[in-house]
C-alpha positions in Angstrom: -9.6 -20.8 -3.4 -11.6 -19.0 -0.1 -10.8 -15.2 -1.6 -8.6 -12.5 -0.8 -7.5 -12.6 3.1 -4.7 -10.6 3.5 -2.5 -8.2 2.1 1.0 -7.7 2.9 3.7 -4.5 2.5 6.9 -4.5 3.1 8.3 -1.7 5.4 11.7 -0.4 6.2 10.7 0.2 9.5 8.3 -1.5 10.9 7.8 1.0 14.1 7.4 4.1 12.2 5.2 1.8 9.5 3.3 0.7 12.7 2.2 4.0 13.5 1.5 5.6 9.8 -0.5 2.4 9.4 -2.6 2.7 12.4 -3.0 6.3 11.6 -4.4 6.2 8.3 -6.4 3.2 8.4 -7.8 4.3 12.4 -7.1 1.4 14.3 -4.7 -0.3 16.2 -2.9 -3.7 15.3 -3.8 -6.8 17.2 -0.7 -9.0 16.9 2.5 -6.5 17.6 5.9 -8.2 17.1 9.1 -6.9 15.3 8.7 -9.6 12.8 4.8 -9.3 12.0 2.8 -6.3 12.8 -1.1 -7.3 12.3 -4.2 -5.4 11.6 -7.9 -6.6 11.5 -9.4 -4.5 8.7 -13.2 -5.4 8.5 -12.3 -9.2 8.9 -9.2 -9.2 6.5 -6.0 -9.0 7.4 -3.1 -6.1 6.8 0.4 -7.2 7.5 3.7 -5.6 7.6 6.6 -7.1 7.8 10.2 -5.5 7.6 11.9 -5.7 4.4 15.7 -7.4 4.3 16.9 -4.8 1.7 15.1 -1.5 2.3 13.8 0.6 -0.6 11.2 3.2 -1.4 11.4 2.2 -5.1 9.1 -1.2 -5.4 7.5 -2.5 -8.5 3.7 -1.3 -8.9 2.5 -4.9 -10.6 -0.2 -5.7 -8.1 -2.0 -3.6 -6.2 -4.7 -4.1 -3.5 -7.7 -1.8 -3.1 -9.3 -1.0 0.2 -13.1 0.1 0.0 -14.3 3.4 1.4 -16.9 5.6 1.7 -15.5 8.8 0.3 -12.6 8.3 -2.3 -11.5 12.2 -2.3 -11.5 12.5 1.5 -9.9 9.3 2.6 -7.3 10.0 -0.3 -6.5 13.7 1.2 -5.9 12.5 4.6 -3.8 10.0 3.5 -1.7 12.7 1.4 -1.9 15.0 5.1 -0.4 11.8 6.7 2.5 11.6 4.4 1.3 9.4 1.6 2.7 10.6 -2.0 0.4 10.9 -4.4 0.3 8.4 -7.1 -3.1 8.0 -9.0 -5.5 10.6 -8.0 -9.3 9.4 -7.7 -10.9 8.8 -11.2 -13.9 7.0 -12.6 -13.0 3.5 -13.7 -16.7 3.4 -14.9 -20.8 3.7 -13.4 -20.2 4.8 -10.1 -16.9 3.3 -9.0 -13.5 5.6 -8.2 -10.2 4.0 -7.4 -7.0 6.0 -6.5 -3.5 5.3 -4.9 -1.1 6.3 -3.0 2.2 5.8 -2.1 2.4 4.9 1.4 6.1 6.3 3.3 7.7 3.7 3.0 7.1 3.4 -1.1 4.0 1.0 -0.9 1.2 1.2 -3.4 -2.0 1.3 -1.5 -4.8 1.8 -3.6 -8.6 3.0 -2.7 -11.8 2.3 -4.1 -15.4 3.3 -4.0 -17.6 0.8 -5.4 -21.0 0.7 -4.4 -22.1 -2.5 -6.2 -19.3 -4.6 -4.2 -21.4 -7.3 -1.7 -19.3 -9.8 0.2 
């Protein structure tokens, strides 16, 4: 095993996904096809791909957290981009906070804070 490299969600449509996706996490993709959108994320890779049965009601068994700097405020402008609230931020214990989110297109997309995290 090399680690975590990329993440994946599943979108009902992948244009709109697109651009909510390169809103919130402030970039634009790199690889742009209506099969496979691709985003760089600090060396690992966010992926959408369109789903073959559409639905905003997926399974919340595994979720991927994305490290930030500031829980609260990264959560709030998700929520002022459209993201539903699912988990607001808590302490999981010391200093680190994780919260999610529900991204539009029913996605769990979770946050963390964790200062002690090194590559």
């Amino acid at each position: 095993m090399l680690g975590l490299q990329t993440t994946i969600y599943k979108v009902s449509d992948i244009d709109k996904a697109t651009e909510w996706y390169s809103k919130a996490f402030e970039t634009t993709p790199y690889f742009n096809e209506p099969y496979y959108v691709g985003f760089n994320i600090k060396g690992y890779e966010l992926g959408l791909q369109p789903e073959n049965l559409p639905t905003v009601e997926k399974v919340e068994s595994v979720v991927a957290y994305w490290g930030v700097e500031n829980i609260q405020e990264t959560y709030d402008r998700l929520i002022g981009l459209g993201a539903i609230e699912n988990e607001k931020p808590f302490n999981v214990g010391g200093e680190i906070l994780t919260a999610t989110v529900k991204d539009p297109f029913g996605n769990v997309l979770g946050l963390i804070y964790n200062p002690y995290f090194q590559l």
